[in-house]
C-alpha positions as CSV (number, residue, x, y, z in Angstrom):
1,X,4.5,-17.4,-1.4
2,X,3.0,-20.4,-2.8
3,X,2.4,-23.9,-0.2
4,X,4.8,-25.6,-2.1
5,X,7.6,-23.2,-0.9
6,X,7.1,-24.0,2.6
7,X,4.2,-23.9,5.5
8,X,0.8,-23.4,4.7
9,X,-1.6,-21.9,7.1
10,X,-3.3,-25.5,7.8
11,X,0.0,-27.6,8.8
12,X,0.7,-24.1,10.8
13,X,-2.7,-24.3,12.6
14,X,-1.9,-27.9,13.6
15,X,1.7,-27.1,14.8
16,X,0.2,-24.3,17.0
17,X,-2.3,-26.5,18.4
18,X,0.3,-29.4,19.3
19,X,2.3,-26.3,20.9
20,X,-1.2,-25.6,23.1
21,X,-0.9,-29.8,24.2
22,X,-3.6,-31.0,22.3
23,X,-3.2,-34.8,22.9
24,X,-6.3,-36.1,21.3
25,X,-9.1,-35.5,18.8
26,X,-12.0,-37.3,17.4
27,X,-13.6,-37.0,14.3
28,X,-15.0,-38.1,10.3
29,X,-12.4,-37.2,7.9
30,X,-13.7,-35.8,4.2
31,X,-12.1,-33.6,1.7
32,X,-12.1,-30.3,3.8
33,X,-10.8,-31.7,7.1
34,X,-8.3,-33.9,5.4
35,X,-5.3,-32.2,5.6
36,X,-5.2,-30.6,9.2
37,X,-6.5,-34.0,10.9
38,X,-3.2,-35.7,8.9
39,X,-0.6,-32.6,9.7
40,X,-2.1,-32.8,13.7
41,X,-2.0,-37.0,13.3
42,X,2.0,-36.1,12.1
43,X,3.0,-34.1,15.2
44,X,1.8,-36.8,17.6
45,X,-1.8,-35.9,18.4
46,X,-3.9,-39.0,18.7
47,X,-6.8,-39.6,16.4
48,X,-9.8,-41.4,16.6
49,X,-11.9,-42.0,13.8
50,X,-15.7,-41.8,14.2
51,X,-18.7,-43.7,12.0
52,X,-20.6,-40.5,12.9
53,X,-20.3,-36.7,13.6
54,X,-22.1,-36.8,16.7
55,X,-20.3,-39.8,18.0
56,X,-17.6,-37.7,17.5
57,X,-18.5,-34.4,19.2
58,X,-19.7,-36.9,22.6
59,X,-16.5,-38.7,22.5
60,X,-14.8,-35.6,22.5
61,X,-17.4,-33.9,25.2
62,X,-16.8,-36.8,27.7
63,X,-13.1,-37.1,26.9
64,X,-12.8,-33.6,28.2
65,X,-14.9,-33.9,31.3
66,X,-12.9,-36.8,32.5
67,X,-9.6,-35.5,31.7
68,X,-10.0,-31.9,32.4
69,X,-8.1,-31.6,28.8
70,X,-9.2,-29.3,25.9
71,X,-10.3,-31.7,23.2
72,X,-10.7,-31.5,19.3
73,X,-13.1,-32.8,16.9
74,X,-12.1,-32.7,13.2
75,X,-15.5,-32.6,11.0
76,X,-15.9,-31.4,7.1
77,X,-18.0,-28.4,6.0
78,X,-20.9,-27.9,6.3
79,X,-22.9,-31.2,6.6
80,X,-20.0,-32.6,8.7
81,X,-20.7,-29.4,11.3
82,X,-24.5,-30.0,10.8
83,X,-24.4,-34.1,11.6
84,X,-21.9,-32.7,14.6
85,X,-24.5,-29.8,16.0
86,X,-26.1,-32.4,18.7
87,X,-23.1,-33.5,20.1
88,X,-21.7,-29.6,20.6
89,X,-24.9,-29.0,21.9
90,X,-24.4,-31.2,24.9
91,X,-21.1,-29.9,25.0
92,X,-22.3,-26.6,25.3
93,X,-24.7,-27.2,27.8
94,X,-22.7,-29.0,30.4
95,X,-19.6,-26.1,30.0
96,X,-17.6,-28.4,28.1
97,X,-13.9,-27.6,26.4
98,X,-13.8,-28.6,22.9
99,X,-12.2,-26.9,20.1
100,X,-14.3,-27.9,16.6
101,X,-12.0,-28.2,13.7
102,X,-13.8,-27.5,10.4
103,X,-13.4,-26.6,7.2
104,X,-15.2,-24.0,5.7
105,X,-16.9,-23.2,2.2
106,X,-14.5,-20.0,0.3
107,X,-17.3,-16.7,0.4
108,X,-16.1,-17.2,-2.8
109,X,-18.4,-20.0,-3.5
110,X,-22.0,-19.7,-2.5
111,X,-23.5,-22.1,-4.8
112,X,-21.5,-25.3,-3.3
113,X,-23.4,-28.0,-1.6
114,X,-21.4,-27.6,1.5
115,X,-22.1,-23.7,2.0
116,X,-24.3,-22.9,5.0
117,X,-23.9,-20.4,7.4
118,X,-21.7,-22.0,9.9
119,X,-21.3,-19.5,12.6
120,X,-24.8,-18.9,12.9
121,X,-25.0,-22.4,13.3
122,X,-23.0,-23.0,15.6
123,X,-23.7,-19.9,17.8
124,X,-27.3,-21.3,17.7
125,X,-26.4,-24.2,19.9
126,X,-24.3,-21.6,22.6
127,X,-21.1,-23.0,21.1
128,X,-18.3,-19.7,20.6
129,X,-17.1,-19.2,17.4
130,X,-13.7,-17.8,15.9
131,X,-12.2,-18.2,12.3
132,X,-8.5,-18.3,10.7
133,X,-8.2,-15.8,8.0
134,X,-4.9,-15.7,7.3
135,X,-1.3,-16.4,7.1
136,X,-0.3,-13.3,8.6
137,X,-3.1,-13.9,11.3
138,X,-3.2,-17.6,11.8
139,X,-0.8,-18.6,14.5
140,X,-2.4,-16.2,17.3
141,X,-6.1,-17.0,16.0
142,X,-5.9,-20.8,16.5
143,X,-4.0,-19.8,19.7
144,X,-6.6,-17.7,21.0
145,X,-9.6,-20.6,20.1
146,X,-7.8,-22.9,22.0
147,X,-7.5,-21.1,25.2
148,X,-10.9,-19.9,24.3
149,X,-12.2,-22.8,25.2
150,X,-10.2,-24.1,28.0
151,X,-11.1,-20.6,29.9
152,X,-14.5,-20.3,28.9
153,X,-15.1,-23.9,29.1
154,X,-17.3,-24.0,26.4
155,X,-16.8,-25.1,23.1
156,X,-15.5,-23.3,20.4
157,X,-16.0,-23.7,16.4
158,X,-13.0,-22.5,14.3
159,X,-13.6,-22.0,10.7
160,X,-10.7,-22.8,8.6
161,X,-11.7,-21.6,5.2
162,X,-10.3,-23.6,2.4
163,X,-8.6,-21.6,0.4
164,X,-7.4,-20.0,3.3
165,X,-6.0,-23.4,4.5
166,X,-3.4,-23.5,1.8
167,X,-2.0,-20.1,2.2
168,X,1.9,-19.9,2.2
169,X,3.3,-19.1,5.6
170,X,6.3,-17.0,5.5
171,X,9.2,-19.0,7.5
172,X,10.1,-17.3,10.9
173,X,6.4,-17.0,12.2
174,X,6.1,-18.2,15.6
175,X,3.7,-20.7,16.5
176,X,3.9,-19.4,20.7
177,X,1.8,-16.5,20.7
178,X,1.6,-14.6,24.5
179,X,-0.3,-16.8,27.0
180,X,-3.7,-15.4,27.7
181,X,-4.6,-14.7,31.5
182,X,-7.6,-16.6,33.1
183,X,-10.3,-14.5,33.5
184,X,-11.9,-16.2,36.7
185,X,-11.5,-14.6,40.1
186,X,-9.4,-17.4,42.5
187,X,-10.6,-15.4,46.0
188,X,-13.7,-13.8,47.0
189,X,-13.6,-10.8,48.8
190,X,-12.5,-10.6,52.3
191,X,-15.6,-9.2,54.0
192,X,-18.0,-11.7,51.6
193,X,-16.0,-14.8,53.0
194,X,-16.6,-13.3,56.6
195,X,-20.6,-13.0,56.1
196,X,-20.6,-16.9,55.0
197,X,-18.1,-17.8,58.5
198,X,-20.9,-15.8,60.0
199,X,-23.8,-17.6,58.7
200,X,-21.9,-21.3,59.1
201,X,-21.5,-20.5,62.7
202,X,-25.5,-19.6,63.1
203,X,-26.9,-22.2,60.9
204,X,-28.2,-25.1,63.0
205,X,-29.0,-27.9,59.9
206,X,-26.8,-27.0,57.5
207,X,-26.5,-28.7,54.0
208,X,-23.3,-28.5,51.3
209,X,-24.2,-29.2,47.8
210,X,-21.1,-30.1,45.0
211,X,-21.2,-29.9,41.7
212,X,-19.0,-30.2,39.0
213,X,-17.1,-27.1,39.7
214,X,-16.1,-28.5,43.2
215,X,-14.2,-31.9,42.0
216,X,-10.5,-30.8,43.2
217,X,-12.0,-29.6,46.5
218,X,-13.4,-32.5,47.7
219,X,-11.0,-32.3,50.5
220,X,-11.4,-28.7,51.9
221,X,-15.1,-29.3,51.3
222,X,-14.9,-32.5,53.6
223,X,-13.2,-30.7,56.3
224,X,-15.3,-27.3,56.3
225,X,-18.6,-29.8,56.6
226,X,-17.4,-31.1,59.6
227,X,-16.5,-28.7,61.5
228,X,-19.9,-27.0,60.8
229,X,-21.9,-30.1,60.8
230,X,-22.9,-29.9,57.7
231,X,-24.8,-32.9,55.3
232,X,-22.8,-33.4,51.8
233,X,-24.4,-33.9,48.6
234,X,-23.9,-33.4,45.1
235,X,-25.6,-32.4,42.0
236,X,-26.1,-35.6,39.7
237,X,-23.3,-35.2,37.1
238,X,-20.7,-34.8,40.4
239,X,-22.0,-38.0,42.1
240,X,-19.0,-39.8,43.1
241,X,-17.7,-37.0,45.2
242,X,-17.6,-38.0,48.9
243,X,-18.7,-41.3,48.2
244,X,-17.0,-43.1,51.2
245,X,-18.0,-40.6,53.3
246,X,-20.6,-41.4,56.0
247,X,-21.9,-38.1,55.9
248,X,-22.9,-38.1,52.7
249,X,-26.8,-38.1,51.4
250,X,-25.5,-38.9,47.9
251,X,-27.0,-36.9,45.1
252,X,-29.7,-34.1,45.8
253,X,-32.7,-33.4,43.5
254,X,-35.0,-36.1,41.3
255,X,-32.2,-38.8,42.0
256,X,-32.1,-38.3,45.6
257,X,-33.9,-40.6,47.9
258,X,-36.9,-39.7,50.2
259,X,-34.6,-39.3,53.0
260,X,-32.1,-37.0,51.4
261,X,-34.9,-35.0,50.1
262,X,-36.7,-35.0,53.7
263,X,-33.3,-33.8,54.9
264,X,-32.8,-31.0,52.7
265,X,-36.1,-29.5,52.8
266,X,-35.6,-29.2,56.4
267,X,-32.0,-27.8,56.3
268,X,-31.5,-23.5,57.0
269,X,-28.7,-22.9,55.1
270,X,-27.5,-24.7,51.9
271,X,-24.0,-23.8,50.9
272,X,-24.1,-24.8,46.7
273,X,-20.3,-25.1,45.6
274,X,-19.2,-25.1,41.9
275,X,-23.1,-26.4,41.2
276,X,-25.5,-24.6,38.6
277,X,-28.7,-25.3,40.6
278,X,-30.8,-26.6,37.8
279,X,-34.1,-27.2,38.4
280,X,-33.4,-31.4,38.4
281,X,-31.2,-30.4,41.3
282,X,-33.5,-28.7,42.8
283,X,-36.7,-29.8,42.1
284,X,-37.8,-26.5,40.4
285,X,-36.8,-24.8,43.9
286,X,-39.1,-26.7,45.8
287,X,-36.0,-28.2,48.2
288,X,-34.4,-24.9,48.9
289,X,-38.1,-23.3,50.0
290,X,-37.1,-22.7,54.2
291,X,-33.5,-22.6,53.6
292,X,-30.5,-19.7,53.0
293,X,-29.3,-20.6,50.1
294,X,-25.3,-19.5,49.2
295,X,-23.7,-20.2,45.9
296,X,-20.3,-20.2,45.5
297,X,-18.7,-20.0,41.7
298,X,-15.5,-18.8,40.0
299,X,-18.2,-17.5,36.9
300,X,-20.2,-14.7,37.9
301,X,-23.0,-15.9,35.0
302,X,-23.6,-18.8,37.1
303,X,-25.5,-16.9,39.6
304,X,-28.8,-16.8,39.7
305,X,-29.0,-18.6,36.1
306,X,-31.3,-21.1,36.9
307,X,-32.8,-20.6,40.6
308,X,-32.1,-17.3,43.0
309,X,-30.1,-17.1,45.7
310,X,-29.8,-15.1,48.6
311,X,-26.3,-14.6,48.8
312,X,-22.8,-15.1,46.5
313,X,-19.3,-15.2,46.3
314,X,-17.4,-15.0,43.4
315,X,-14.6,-17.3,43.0
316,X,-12.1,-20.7,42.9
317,X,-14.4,-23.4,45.5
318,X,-11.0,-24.6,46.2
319,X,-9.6,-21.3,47.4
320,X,-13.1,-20.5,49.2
321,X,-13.0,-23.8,51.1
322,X,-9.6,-23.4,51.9
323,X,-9.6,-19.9,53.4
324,X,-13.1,-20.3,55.3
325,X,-11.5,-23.7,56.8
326,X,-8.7,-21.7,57.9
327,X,-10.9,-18.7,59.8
328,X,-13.2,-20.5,61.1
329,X,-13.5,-20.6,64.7
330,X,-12.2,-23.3,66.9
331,X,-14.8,-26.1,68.0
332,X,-16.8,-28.2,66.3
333,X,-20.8,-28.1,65.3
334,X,-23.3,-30.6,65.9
335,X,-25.5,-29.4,63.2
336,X,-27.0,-32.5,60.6
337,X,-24.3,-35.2,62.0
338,X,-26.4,-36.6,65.2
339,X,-26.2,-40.3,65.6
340,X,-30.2,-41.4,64.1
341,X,-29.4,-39.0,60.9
342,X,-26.3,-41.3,60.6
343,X,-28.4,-44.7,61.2
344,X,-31.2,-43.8,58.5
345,X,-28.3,-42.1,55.8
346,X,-27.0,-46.1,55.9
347,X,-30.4,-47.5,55.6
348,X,-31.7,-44.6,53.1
349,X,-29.0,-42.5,51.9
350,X,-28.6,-44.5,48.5
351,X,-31.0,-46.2,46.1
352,X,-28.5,-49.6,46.3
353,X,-28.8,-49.8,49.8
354,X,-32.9,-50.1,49.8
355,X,-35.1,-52.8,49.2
356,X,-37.4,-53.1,46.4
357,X,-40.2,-55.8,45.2
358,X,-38.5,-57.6,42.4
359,X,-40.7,-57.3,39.6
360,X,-39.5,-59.9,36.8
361,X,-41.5,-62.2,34.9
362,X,-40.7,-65.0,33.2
363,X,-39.9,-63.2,30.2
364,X,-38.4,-60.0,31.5
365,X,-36.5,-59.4,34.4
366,X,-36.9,-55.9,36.5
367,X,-34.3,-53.5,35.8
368,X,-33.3,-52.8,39.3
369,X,-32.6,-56.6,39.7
370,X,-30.8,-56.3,36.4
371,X,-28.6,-53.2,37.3
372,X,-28.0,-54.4,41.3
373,X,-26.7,-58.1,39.9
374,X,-24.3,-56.6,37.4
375,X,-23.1,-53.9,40.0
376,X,-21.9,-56.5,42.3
377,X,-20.5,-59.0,39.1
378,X,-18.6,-56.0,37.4
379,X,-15.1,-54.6,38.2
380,X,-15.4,-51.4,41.0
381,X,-12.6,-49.4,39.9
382,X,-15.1,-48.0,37.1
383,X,-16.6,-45.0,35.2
384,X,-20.5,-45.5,34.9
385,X,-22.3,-43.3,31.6
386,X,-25.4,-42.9,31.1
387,X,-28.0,-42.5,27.9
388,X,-31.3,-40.2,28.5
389,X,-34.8,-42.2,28.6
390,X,-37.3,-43.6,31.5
391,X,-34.7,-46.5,32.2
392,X,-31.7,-44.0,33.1
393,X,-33.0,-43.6,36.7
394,X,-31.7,-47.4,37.2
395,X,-27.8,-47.4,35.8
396,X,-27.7,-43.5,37.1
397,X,-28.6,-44.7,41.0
398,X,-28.0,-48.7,41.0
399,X,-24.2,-48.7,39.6
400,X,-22.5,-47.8,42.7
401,X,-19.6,-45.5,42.0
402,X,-16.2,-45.2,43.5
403,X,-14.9,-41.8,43.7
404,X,-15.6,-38.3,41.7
405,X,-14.1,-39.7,38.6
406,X,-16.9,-42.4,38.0
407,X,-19.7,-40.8,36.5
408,X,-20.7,-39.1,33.9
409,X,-23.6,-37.6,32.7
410,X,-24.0,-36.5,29.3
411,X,-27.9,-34.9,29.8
412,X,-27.5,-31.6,29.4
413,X,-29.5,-31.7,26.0
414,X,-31.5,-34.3,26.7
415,X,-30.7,-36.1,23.8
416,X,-31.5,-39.8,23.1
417,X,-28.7,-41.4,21.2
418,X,-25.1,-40.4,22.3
419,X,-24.6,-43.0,24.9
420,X,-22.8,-45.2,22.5
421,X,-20.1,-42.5,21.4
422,X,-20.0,-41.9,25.4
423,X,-18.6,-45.1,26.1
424,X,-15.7,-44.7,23.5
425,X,-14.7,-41.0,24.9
426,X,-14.9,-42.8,28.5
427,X,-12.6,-46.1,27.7
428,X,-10.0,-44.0,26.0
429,X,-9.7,-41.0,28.6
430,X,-10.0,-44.0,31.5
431,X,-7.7,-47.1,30.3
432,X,-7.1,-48.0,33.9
433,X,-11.1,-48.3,34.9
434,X,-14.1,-50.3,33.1
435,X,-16.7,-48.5,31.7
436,X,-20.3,-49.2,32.1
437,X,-22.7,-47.5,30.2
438,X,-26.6,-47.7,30.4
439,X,-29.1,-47.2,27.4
440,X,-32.1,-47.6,26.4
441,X,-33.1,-49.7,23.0
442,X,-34.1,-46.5,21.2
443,X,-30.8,-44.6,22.2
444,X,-28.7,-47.9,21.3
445,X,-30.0,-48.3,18.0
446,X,-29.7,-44.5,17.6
447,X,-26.2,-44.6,18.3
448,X,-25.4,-48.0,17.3
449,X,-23.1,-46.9,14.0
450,X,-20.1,-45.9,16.7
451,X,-20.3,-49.5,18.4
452,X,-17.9,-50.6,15.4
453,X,-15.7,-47.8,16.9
454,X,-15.6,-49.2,20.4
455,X,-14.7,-52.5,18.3
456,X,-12.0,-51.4,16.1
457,X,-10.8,-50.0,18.9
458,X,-10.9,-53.1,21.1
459,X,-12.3,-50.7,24.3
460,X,-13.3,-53.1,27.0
461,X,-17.2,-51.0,27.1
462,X,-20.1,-52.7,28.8
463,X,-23.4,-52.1,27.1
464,X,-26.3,-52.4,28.9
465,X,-29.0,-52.1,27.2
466,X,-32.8,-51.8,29.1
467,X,-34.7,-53.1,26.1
468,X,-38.7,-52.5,27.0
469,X,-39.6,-52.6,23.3
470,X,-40.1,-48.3,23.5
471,X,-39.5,-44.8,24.0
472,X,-40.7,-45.8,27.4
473,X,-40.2,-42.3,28.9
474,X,-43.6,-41.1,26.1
475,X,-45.1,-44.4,26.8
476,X,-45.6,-44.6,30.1
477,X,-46.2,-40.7,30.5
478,X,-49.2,-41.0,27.4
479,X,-50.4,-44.2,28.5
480,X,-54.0,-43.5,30.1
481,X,-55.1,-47.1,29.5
482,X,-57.0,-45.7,26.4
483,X,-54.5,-43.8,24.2
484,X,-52.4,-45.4,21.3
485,X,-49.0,-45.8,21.8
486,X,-48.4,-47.6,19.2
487,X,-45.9,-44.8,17.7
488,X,-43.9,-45.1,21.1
489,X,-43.9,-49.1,21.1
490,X,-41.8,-51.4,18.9
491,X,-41.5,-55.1,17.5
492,X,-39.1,-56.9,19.4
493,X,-35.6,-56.4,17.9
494,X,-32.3,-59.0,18.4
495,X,-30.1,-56.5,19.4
496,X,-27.6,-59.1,20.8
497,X,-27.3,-60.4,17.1
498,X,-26.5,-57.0,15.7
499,X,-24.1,-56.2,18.4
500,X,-22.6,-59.9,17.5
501,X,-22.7,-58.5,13.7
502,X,-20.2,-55.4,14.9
503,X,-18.4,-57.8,16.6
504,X,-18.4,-56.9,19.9
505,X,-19.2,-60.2,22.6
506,X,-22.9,-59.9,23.4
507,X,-25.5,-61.8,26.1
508,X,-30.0,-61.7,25.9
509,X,-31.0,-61.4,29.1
510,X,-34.9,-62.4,30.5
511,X,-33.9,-63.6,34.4
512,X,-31.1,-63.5,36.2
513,X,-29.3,-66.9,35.2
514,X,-28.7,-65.3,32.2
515,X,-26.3,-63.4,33.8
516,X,-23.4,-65.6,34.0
517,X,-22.1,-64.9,31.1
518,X,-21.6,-61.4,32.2
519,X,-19.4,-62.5,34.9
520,X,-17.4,-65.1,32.5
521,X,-16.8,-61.9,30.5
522,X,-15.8,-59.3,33.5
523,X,-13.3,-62.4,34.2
524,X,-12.0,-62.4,30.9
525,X,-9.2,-60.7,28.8
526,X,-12.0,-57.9,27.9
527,X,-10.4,-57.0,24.1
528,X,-14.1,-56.0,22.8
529,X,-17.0,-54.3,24.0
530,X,-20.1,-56.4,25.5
531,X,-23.8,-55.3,24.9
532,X,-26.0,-56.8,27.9
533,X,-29.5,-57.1,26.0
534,X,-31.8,-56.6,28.6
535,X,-35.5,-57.9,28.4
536,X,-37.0,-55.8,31.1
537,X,-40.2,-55.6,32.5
538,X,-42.1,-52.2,31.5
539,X,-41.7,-49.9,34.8
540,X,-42.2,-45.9,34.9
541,X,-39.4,-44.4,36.5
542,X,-40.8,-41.4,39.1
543,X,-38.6,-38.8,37.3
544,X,-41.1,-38.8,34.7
545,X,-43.6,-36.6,36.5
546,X,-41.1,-34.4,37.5
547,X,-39.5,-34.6,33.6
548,X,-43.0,-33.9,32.0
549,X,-44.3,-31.7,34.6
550,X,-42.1,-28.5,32.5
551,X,-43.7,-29.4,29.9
552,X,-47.0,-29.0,30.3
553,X,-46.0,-25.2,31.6
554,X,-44.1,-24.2,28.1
């Protein structure tokens, strides 16, 4: 049948979705993503547009993290994937659950600009890939790429061809195809939970470590440490999780302080929950060199991915938690909690709470003074973001944080540039907290094209930008005294007056007088976004050595 007699795969493909609960999608409408962004727009699913394909991808990626939601991004063929492939890449990286709506060039028609070979492309970037190919087929297809991704938690590209997009569908055809069942284990086996009670009860210095996986076990978690006496920490994209707890040495790795790294190379057994053990986290292995280390996941690939363990159990951290809480035997364990461990974890358990020689000048001011001033003038119910460069060691450890669903961290491709598109996905998925996002001049001026989003959108997005005129990260790692770095350095830019030109609200900052703005702002009705241009004085962050150290091995 002909689409004029009825439904045609594409309006088909978004009823299906809106049947799966898409709520949201981002993306840059052209000619071959017209039609299904408009049908899904039509059924209620909330659009937002983008100014560029990778803006849209990141506002997806971090919409998903915080919501826990499957989330779409709508792009054209072919260039529209390409300008899109960063953004899925981060997405991929950092297990996130998109679904990628794009049209696709017919096989029929090689020669058009737009053909490229989209599933390679994709597949390159360890994004899953699935295509609609027809009306008879269509229905369980877009079904099965949507639950692809929210049970792989990865994302997934699905072709829609176009000519296959305006197939007839015959009336009748169900839209509810069988629910797929979750693949991931929720309990580990019996005698594997035993052989962890067992080495909980010997270990005398034991350490937990969160990640991501572990955000709806905070509570089991919380409970298991102290009966065993255990230290909590977390991976750096799960810092939030037992914030208010006195027990906790914040985040473990590059971002953790001396102390919580003096306190983990010392620990026996290390207990890593729902983390990927990356070498940041670790610090390529070198805090985990006298312990026992135990990971605990509900995907078997995580094991062992990135640094060996010694012993694992498959499944649901929540479930693990629950049921080793419930076995374990009566009493209580001294282990790390001993009254000096909890006197230095208040003087030295967090970056904020430790002094530093302020290192302004009259022109700059230093970025720790910067970061702790706005901290205390900006609300604390909050989500704090974060851009890749030398600066991102000061918004990632300054910025105090409230709870597990205040941070996120949108490294996993080390990419400059997507911190702007970060703050949009943030605002929208969190209307109830303020967002506060830390860049860098190069990744701001990457990105800047989405800050008219975050405008048009009137999202209440703080900006801060740590403007030392340079990819500082290359500068200070090249800089011998003798090299050039002039193709790292810049001319000073007015970034406030471009941010003005967007029209979002915007304040230069040298010292910290200038500051007060910030606060008239945070006080506010907060309809448009404000950019914080920061003069900062030039420091190098002491992740760098740690950053640049891999490199020099490759």
């Amino acid at each position: 049948m002909s689409a004029a007699d009825g439904r045609t795969v594409v309006s088909l493909v978004a009823e299906v979705l809106a049947g799966e609960g898409l709520r949201r999608m981002f993306g840059v409408v052209g000619s071959g993503n017209y039609q299904v962004t408009a049908d899904l727009t039509a059924l209620g699913v909330e659009y937002v547009a983008a100014r560029h394909e990778t803006g849209a991808a990141v506002m997806a990626d971090v919409y998903a993290r915080s919501t826990g939601e499957v989330t779409a991004v709508s792009l054209h063929p072919g260039c529209g994937l390409s300008n899109a492939i960063t953004g899925i890449a981060e997405a991929a990286k950092s297990r996130t659950p998109i679904l990628v709506l794009v049209g696709e060039t017919p096989a029929t028609q090689p020669g058009s600009n737009f053909a490229v070979d989209q599933t390679a492309m994709a597949q390159s970037v360890g994004a899953l890939v699935a295509r609609v190919h027809g009306a008879g087929t269509a229905a369980a297809e877009t079904a099965a790429a949507f639950r692809l991704a929210r049970e792989e938690r990865r994302p997934v590209v699905l072709n829609l061809p176009l000519d296959v997009q305006q197939e007839g569908v015959a009336p009748g055809v169900s839209v509810s195809p069988a629910p797929a069942a979750r693949r991931w284990p929720s309990a580990a086996p019996r005698e594997a939970l035993d052989q962890l009670l067992l080495m909980l009860s010997d270990a005398e210095r034991p350490v937990f470590l969160a990640g991501r996986g572990a955000r709806e076990a905070a509570g089991p978690l919380r409970q298991l440490a102290a009966r065993t006496g255990a230290l909590l920490l977390t991976s750096a994209v799960a810092r939030g999780l037992f914030e208010d707890d006195p027990w906790s040495a914040d985040t473990m790795g590059g971002f953790g302080t001396p102390y919580s790294q003096e306190l983990v190379r010392s620990a026996d057994l290390v207990v890593v929950w729902g983390a990927s053990l990356n070498r940041w986290t670790t610090m390529d292995g070198t805090l985990l060199s006298g312990a026992t280390v135990v990971q605990v996941d509900d995907d078997g690939s995580a094991i062992d991915r990135h640094q060996a363990v010694d012993f694992a159990l498959i499944g649901d951290v929540t479930h693990v938690s629950s049921d080793l809480l419930e076995h374990i035997a009566p009493g209580v364990r001294v282990g790390y909690r001993t009254d000096s461990v909890a006197a230095r974890l208040a003087d030295e358990g967090r970056w904020s709470a430790m002094p530093f020689i302020d290192r302004s000048t009259e022109l700059t001011i230093d970025p720790r003074l910067l970061t702790v001033e706005l901290d205390r003038m900006l609300p604390t119910s909050r989500v704090v973001a974060t851009d890749v460069g030398n600066f991102a060691v000061w918004p990632a450890l300054y910025f105090t944080v409230p709870d597990r669903d205040a941070y996120c961290l949108p490294l996993g491709f080390q990419c400059v540039g997507l911190g702007v598109a970060a703050g949009v996905g943030l605002a929208l998925a969190r209307p109830d907290r303020s967002v506060i996002v830390g860049v860098g001049d190069g990744g701001f001026l990457m990105g800047i094209a989405d800050l008219e989003t975050a405008v048009r959108e009137r999202l209440p997005v703080v900006y801060v930008v740590y403007d030392d005129e340079a990819y500082g990260a290359e500068m200070h790692h090249f800089d011998d005294g003798q090299a050039d770095v002039s193709s790292v350095t810049f001319p000073p830019v007015d970034i406030a007056g471009i941010a003005r030109g967007y029209g979002a609200e915007a304040v230069t900052v040298r010292q910290r007088d200038d500051l007060d703005s910030v606060a008239t702002w945070a006080s506010g009705s907060r309809e448009r976004p404000l950019v914080v241009h920061a003069k900062v004085t030039r420091m190098p962050a002491w992740m760098l050595d740690h950053a640049f150290a891999a490199e020099s091995k490759v």
